[in-house]
C-alpha positions in Angstrom: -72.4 -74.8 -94.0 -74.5 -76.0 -96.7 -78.1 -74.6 -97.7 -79.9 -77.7 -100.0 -80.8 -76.2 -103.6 -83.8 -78.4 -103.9 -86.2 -76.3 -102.0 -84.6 -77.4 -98.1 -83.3 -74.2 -98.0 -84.2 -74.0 -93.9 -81.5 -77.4 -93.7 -78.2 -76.2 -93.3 -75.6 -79.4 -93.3 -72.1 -79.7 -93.5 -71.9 -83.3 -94.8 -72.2 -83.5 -98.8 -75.8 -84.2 -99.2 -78.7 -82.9 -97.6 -80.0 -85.1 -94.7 -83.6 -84.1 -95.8 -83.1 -85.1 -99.5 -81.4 -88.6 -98.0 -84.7 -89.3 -95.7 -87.5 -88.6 -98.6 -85.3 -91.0 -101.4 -85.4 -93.3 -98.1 -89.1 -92.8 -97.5 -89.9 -93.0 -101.3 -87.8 -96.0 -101.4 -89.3 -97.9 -98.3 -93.2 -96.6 -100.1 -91.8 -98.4 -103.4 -91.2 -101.5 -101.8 -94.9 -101.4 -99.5 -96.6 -100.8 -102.9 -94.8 -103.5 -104.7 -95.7 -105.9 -101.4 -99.1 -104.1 -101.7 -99.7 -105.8 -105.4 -98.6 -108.7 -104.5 -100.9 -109.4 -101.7 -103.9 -107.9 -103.8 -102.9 -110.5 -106.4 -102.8 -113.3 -104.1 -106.2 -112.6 -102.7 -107.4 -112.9 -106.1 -105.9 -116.1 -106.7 -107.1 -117.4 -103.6 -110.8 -116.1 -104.0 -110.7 -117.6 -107.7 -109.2 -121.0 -106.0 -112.1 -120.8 -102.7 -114.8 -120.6 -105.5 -113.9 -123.6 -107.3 -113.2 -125.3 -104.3 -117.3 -124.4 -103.1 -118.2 -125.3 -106.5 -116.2 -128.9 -106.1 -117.9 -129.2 -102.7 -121.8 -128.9 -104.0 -121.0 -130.9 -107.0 -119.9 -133.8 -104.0 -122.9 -133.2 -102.2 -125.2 -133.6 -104.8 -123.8 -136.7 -105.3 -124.3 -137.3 -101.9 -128.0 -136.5 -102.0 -128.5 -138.5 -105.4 
């Protein structure tokens, strides 16, 4: 029986490594990855409100044209 030295000392485990150490680098893994998805989505909505305002400013130019 194994008692984990970094602070999991209430997990005992007969495997090599501590099941409670091998879930957090999991769970700080799987928060890596949602952050990294996180940036990119924050960086496409940018895009896309830069592209939507051109696009609006495209479309009044066309309907003063219209108009005129």
């Amino acid at each position: 029986m194994n008692l984990c030295s970094n602070g999991h000392e209430e997990v005992c485990y007969e495997t090599r490594v501590c099941p409670a150490c091998e879930k957090l680098k999991d769970a700080d893994n799987d928060i890596s990855k949602l952050n990294d998805k996180v940036e990119t989505l924050e960086s496409e909505v940018a895009d896309l409100t830069t592209d939507l305002k051109y696009a609006d400013n495209d479309i009044s130019k066309l309907n003063d044209k219209v108009e005129t």
